[in-house]
C-alpha positions in Angstrom: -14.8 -6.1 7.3 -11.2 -7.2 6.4 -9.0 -8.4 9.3 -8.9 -5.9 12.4 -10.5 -2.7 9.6 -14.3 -2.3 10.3 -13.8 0.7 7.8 -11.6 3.0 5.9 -11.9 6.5 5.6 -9.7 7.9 2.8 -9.6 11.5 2.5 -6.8 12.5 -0.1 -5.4 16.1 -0.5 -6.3 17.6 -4.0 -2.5 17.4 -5.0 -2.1 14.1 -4.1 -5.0 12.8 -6.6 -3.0 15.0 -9.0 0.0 13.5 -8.8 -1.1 10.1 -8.1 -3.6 10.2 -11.1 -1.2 12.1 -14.0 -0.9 10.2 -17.5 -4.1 8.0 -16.1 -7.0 8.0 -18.1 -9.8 8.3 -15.5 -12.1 7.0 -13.9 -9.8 3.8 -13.7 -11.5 0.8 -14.1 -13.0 -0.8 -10.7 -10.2 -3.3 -8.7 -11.9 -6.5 -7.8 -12.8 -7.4 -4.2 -10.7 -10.3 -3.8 -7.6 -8.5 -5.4 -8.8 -5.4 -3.0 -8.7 -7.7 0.3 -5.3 -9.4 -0.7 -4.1 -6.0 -1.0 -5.4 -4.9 2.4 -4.2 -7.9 4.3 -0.6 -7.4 2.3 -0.3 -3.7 3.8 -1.6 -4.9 7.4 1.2 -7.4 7.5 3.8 -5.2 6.2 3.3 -2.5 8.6 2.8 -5.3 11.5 5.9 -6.6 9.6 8.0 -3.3 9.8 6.8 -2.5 13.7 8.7 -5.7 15.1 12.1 -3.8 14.1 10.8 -0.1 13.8 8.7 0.2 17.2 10.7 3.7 17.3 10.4 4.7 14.7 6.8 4.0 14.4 5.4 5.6 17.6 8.1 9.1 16.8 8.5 9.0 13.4 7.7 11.2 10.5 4.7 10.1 8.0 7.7 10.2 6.0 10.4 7.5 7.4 6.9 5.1 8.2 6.4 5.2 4.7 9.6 4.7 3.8 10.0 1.7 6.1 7.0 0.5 4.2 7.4 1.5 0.6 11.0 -0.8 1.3 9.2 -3.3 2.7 6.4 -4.0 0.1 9.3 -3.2 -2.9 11.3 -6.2 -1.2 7.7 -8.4 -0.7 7.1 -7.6 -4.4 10.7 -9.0 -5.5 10.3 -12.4 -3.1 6.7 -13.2 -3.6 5.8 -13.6 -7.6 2.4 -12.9 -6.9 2.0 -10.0 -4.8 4.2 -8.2 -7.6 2.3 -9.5 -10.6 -0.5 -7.6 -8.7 0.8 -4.5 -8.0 3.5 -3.8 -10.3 2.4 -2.4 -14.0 2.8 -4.7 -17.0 3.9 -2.7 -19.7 3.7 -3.8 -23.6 
């Protein structure tokens, strides 16, 4: 268990693994459990983060505007804190 999540059910629609997945060479290789549990903590704070100033748009929002509220605020996270973006932003050589 990580935090307050006993367990996580993922269940994406077949055009989102397209889309997510093009230009990947699959299977990707397996993320480590510590890197996985810094990345599950990061997310919980975010959206704990984004509901101090967005109650509203939280509870009546669209999927949508949520995830734009926090798509901005993990792209500003990953500009401030060195090693939250060396983890999830792509190094490419």
């Amino acid at each position: 268990m990580i935090g307050n999540v006993k367990s996580i059910s993922i269940k994406p629609r077949p055009d989102q693994i397209l889309e997510l997945s093009r230009g990947a060479s699959l299977p990707l290789p397996e993320i480590n459990n510590l890197h996985l549990e810094v990345i599950v903590e990061t997310l919980l704070q975010a959206f704990e983060n984004i509901q101090v100033n967005n109650q509203k748009v939280i509870e009546e929002g669209t999927e949508s505007e949520v995830t734009s509220l926090l798509v901005s605020h993990l792209n500003t996270l990953a500009d401030s804190e060195p090693l939250w973006g060396q983890l999830v932003i792509p190094n490419v050589r």
